[in-house]
C-alpha positions as CSV (number, residue, x, y, z in Angstrom):
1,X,-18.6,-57.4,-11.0
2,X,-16.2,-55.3,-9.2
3,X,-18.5,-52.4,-7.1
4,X,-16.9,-48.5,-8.3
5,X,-14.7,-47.4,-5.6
6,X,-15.4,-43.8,-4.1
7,X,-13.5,-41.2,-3.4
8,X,-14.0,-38.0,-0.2
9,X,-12.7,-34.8,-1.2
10,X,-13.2,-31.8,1.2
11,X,-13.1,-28.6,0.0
12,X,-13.8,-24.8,1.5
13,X,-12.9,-23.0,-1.5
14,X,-15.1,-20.6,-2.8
15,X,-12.1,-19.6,-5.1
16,X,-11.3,-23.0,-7.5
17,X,-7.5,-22.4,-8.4
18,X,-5.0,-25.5,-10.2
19,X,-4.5,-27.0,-7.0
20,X,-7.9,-28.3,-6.4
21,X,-9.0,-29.1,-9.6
22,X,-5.1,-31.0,-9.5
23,X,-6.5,-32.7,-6.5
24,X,-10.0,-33.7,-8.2
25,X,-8.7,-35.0,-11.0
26,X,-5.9,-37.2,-8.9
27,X,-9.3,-38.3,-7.0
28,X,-10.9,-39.2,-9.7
29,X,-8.5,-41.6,-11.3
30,X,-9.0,-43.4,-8.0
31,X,-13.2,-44.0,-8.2
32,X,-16.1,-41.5,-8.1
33,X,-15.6,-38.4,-6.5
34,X,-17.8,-37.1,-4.1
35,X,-17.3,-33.2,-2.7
36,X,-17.3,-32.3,1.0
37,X,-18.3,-28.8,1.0
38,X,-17.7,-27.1,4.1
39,X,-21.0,-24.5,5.4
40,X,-20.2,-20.7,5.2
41,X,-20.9,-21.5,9.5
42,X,-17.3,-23.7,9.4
43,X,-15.7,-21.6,7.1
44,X,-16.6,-18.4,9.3
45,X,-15.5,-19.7,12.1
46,X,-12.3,-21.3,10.6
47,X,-10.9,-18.4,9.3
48,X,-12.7,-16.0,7.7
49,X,-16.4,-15.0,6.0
50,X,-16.5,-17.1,2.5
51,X,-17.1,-14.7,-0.9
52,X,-19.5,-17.1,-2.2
53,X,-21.9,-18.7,-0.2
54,X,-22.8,-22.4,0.6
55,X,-25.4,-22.7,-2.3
56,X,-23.3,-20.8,-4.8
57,X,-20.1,-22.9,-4.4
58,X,-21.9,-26.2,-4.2
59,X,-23.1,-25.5,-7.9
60,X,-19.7,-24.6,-9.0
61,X,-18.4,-28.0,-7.9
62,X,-21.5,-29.7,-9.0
63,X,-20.9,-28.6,-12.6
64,X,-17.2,-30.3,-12.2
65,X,-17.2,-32.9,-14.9
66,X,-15.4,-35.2,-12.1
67,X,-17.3,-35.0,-9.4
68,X,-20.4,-37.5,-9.0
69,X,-22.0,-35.5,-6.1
70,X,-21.8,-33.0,-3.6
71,X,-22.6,-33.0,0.0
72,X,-22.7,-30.5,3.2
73,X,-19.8,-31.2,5.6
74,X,-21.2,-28.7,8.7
75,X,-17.9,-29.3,10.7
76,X,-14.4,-29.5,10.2
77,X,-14.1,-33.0,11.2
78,X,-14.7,-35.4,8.7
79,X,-15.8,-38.1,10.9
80,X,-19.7,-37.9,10.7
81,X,-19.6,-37.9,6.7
82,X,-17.0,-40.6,6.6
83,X,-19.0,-42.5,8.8
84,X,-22.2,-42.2,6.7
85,X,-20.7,-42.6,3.5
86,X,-18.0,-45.3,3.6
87,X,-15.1,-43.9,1.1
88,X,-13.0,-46.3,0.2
89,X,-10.6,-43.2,0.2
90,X,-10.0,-39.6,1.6
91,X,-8.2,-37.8,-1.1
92,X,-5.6,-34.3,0.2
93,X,-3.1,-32.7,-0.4
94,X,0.0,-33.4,1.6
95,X,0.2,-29.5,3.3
96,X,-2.2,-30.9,6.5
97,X,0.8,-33.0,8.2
98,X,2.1,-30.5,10.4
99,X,0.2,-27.2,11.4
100,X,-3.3,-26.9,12.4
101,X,-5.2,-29.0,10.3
102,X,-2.7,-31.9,11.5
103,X,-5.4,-32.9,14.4
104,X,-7.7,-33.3,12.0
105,X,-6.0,-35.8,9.6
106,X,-5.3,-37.7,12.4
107,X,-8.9,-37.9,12.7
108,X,-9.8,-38.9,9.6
109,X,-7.1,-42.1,9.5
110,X,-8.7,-43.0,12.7
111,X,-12.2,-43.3,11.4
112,X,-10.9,-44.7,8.1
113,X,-9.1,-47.4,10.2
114,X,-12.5,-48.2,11.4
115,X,-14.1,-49.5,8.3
116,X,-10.8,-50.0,6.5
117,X,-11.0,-46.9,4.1
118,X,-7.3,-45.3,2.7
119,X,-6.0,-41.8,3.2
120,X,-4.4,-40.9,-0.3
121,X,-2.4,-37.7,-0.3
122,X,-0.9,-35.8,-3.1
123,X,2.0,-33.2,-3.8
124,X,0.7,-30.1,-3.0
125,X,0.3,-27.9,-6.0
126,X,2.9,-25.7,-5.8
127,X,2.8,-21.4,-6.7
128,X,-0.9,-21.6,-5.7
129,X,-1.8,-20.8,-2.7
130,X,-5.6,-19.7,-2.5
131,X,-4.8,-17.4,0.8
132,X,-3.1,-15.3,-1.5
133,X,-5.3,-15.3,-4.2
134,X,-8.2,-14.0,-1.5
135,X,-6.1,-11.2,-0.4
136,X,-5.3,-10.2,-3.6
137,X,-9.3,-10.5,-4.2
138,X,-10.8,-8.7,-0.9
139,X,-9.2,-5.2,-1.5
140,X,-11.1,-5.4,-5.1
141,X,-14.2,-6.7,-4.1
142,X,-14.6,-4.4,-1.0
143,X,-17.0,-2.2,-2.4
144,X,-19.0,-0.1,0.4
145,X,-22.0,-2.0,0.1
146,X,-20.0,-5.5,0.4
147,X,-18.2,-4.3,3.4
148,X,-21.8,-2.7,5.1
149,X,-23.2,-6.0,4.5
150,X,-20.1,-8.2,6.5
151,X,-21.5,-7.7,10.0
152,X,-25.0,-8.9,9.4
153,X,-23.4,-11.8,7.6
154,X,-21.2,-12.4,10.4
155,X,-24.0,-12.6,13.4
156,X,-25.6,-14.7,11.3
157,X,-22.7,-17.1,10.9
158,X,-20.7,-17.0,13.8
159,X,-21.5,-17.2,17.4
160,X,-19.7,-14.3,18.4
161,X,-17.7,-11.4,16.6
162,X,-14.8,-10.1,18.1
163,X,-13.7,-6.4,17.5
164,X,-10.7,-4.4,18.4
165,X,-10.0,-0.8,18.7
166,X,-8.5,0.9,15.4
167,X,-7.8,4.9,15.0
168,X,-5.8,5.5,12.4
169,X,-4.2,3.4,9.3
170,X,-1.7,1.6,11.5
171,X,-3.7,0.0,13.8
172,X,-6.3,-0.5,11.4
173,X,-3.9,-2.7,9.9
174,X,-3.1,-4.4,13.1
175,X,-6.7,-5.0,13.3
176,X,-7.0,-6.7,9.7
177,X,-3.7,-8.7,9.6
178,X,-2.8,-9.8,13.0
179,X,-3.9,-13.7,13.7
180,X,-2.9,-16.7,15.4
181,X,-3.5,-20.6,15.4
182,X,-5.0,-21.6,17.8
183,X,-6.0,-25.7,17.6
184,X,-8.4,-26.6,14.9
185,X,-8.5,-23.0,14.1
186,X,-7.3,-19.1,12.8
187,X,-7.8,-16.7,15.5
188,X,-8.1,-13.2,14.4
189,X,-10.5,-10.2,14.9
190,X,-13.5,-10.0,12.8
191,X,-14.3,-6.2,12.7
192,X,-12.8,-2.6,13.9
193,X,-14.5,-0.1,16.7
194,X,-13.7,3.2,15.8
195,X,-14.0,4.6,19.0
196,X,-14.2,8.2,20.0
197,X,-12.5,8.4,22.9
198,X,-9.0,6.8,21.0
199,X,-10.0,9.5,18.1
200,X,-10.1,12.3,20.5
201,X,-6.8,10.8,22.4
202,X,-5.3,10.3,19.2
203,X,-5.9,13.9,18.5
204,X,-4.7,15.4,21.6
205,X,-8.3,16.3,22.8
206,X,-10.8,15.2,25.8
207,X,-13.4,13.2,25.1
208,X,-16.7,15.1,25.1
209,X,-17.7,15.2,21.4
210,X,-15.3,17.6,20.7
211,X,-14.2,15.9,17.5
212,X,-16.9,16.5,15.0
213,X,-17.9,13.9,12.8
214,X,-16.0,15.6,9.6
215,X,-13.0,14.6,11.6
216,X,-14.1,11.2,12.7
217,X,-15.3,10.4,8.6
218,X,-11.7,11.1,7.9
219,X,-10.0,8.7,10.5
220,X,-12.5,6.1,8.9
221,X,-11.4,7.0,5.5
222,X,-8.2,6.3,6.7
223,X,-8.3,3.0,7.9
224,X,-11.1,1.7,4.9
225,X,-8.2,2.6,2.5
226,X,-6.6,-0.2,3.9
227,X,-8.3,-2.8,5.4
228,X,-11.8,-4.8,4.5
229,X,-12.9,-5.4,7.6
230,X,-16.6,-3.9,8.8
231,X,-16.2,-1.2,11.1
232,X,-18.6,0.1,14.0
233,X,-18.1,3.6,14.9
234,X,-18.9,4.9,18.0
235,X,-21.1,7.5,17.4
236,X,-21.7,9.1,21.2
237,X,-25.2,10.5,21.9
238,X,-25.6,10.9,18.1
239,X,-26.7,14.5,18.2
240,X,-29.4,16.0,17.8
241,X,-32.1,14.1,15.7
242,X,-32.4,16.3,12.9
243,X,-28.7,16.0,12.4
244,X,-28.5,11.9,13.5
245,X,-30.9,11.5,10.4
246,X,-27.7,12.8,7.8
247,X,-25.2,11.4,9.5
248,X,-26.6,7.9,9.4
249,X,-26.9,8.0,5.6
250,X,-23.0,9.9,5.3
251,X,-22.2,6.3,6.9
252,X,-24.0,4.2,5.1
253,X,-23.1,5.6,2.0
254,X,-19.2,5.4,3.2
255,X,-19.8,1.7,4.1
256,X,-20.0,1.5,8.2
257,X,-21.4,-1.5,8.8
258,X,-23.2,0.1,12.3
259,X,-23.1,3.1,15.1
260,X,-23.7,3.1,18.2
261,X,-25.4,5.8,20.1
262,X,-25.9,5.8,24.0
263,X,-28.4,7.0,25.8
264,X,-27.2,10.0,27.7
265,X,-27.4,13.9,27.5
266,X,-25.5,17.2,28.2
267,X,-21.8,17.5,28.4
268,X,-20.2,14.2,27.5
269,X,-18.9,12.4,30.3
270,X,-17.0,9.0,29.8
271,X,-18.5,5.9,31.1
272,X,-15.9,4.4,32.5
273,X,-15.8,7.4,35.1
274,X,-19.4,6.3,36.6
275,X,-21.0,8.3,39.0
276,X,-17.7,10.2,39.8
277,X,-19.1,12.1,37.1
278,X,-22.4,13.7,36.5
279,X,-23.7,11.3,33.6
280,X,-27.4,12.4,32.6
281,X,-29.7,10.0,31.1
282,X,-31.7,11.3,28.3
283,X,-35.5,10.7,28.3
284,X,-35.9,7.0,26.7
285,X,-39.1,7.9,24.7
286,X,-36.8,11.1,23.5
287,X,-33.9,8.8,22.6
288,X,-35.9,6.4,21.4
289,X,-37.6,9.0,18.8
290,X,-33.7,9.4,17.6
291,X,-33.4,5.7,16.6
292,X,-36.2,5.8,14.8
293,X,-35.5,8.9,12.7
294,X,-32.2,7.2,12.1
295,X,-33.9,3.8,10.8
296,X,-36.2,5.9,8.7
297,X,-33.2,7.8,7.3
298,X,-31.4,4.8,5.9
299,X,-31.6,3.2,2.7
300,X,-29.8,-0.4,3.3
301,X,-30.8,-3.2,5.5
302,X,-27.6,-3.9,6.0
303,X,-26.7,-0.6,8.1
304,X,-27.5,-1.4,11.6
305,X,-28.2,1.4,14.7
306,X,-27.4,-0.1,18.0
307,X,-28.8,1.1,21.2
308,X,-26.3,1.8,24.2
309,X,-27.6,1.1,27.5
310,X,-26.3,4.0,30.1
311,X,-28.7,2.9,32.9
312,X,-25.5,1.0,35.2
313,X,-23.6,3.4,34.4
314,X,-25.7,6.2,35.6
315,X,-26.3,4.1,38.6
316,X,-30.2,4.4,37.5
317,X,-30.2,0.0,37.8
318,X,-30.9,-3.1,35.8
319,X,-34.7,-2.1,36.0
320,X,-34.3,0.9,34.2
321,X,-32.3,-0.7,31.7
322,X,-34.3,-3.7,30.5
323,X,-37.3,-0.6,30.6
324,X,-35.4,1.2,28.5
325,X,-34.1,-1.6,25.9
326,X,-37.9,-2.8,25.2
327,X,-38.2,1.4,24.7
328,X,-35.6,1.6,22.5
329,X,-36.6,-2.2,20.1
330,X,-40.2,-1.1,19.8
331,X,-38.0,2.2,18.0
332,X,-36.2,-0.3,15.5
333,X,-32.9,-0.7,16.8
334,X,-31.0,-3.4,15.2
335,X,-29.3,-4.3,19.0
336,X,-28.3,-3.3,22.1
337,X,-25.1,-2.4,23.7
338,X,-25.2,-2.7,27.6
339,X,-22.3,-1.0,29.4
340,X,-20.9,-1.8,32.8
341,X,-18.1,-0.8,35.4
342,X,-18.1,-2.9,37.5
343,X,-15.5,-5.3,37.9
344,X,-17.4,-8.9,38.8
345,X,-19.8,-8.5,35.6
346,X,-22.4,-9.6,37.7
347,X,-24.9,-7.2,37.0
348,X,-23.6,-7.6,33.3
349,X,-25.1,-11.2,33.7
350,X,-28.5,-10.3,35.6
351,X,-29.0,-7.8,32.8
352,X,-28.7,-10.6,30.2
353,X,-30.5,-13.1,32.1
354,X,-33.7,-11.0,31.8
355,X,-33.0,-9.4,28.5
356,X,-32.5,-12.5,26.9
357,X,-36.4,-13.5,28.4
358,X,-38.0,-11.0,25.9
359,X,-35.3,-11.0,23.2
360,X,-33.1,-14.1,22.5
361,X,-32.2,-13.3,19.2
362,X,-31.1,-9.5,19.4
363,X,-27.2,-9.0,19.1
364,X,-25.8,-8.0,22.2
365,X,-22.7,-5.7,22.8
366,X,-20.4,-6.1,25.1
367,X,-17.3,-4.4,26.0
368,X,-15.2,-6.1,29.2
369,X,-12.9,-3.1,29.9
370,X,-13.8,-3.3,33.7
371,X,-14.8,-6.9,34.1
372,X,-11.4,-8.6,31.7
373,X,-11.7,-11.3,33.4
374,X,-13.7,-13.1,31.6
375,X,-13.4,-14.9,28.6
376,X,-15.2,-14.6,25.1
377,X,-16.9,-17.8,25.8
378,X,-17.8,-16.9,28.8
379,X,-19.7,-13.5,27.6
380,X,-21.0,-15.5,25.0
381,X,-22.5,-17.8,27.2
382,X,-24.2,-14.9,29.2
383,X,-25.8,-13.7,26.0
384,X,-23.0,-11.3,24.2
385,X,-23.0,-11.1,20.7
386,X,-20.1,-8.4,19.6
387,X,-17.4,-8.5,22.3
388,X,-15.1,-5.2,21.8
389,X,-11.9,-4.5,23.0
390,X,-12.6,-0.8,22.8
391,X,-8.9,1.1,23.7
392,X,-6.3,-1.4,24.1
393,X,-4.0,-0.3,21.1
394,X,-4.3,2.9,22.6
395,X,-3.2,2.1,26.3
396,X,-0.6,-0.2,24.9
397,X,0.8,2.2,22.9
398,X,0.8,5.3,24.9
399,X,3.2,3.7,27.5
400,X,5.3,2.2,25.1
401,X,6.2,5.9,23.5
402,X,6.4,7.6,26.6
403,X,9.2,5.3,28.2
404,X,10.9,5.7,24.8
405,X,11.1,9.3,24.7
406,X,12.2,9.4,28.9
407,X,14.9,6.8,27.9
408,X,16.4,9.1,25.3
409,X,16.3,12.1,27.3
410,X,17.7,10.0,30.3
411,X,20.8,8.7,28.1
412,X,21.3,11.6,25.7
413,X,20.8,9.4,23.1
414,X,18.7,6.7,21.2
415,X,20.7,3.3,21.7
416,X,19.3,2.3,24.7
417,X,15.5,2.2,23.1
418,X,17.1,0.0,20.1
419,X,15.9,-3.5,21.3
420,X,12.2,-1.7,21.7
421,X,11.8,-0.5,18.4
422,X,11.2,-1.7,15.2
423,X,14.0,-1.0,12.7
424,X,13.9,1.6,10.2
425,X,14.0,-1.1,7.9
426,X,10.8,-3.2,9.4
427,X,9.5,0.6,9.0
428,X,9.2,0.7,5.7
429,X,8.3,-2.9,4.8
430,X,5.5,-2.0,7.1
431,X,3.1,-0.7,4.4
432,X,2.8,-3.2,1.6
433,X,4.2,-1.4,-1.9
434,X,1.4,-2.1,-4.7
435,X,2.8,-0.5,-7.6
């Protein structure tokens, strides 16, 4: 008697739309199906957090009338499951030909070849795409405490995040939209730094706190109307305690995901001017009272209340500054921010090198303004967790206007700054029309 043939399905979705179940029930008329379902670690990583998680989405499919079983696929490739299971086929649509998933087709007919298993691939369902469907979804489902909870979720999933700057609505939407492909993958940013020197800049103002935080809750108004994305405000020295205590739960309640407070005093003075400028530590035991007013103040465990190290910049060393971070965990902060600028990163790696001694599993921030040179994998590597670009749009888009409006005072007119500027048109399909 003829043995049942089986059938390999992969699937990510967490949102089950025509095409798939299409795609199951072309399987199916094939042999038993058996569901590949992708971790929320490969789904994070491939393109974005998943809605449902792994344990959630693997009963949906179980309770699929076609499907015979389920099983984890912890990687994009196919090849270790093939390998173990033996399909006699690999059942896809035909949308992986070109683009990136292409590599990994070409995968799975190589380990197919192996044992003699089939690649079968069907029209792809057409008017469905389940891209769209999710960004129809996100706005609906980003409730406060959905988007307070992303970057927890994310550190847990994904070996590093990666933030960019975002000040207002516009680059907000920069920050949640751009992406590339990049091989086997979607490259985009995974959460926004509201930064207060680009709010002060933005505002026309200098950078020492000046910009109270009725005016910062309004810029992250702003940008949560229109992106999903979890946000980490830079919140400066955050105040005085008795003050730090309300504000924590004003963002909380608004759906921050973190702040992050350094560990300085007086007059602010921007890092990045070192010891050109006075910068005065505050007294760690002091600062260290502040975190813990702020973790006692909250009412999530989501909200998280990182610690920014000062101690390089101050020119006070790495000694003080692995002192100060065991100060300032024994408090309860969720992580520690270690800032640097100096251009080799070197002392950004000693730093890490001990810190990770006492603390391996405490997210680390880093943000490569001075030392650029080195990549994301490479900070990873060392030990950073969050890697922030924390003022690019900013810089990139302060020389951009300023040449604009020279050229049209240079020329008497606007032509010349034509082939630098968006049209009017582009303008105002900029801003997606929901009504």
């Amino acid at each position: 008697m003829k043995q049942t043939k089986t059938v390999y399905i992969a699937v990510s979705a967490d949102i089950i739309h025509n095409g798939h179940l299409n795609i199951i029930e072309q399987g199916a008329s094939l042999g038993e199906v058996i569901i590949g379902i992708l971790t929320d670690e490969v789904i994070a990583t491939y393109k974005r957090l998943p809605i449902l998680d792994f344990e959630t989405r693997k009963k949906i499919f179980e309770n699929l009338k076609q499907v015979r079983k389920v099983v984890k696929q912890d990687s994009l490739s196919y090849a270790k499951n093939l390998r173990e299971l033996k399909p006699d086929y690999v059942v896809h649509g035909d949308d992986w030909k070109t683009g990136i998933q292409s590599s990994v087709r070409a995968e799975v007919i190589e380990v197919l070849d192996e044992y003699g298993g089939e690649l079968v691939e069907f029209p792809y369902t057409k008017g469905v795409s389940a891209t769209e469907i999710d960004e129809r979804l996100r706005p609906i489902l980003n409730t406060p405490d959905i988007r307070r909870a992303k970057l927890k979720k994310m550190l847990k999933l994904k070996p590093y995040i990666r933030v960019i700057e975002a000040s207002n609505g516009l680059s907000g939407l920069i920050a949640e939209n751009v992406k590339i492909e990049d091989k086997n993958c979607i490259k985009e940013f995974d959460a926004m730094w509201v930064s207060s020197l680009c709010d002060s800049s933005f505002k026309g103002k200098p950078d020492i706190e000046l910009v109270d935080l009725t005016s910062r809750i309004n810029t992250i108004n702003e940008i949560m109307e229109v992106t999903t994305k979890p946000i980490i405000l830079d919140g400066d020295t955050g105040g005085r305690i008795e003050h730090f205590v309300y504000n924590v739960r004003t963002l909380e309640r608004l759906g921050v995901s973190a702040v992050i407070i350094e560990d300085k005093t007086g007059l602010k003075q921007n890092s990045l001017f070192g010891t050109d400028a006075k910068q005065v530590l505050d007294d760690p035991e002091e600062f260290a009272r502040k975190i813990n007013a702020g973790k006692h103040a909250q009412l999530t465990r989501d909200f998280m209340i990182i610690a920014r190290l000062e101690s390089l910049i101050a020119g006070a060393g790495i000694d003080d500054a692995i002192k100060r971070a065991k100060i300032y965990l024994n408090a309860g902060a969720d992580g520690i921010m270690i800032h640097s600028r100096e251009k080799d990163g070197k002392e950004i790696a000693e730093f890490l090198n001990q810190f990770r001694d006492f603390a391996p599993d405490v997210p680390v921030v880093l943000v490569p303004t001075s030392y650029n040179h080195l990549t994301e994998s490479q900070l990873n590597q060392m030990g950073g967790n969050i890697i922030i670009y924390a003022n690019h749009l900013l810089r990139s888009a302060y020389p951009a206007m300023l040449h604009t409006a020279e050229k049209i005072l240079e020329c008497g007119r606007s032509k010349e700054v034509d082939d630098q500027c968006m049209s009017i048109k582009e303008v105002l399909s900029l801003i997606p029309n929901e009504n």
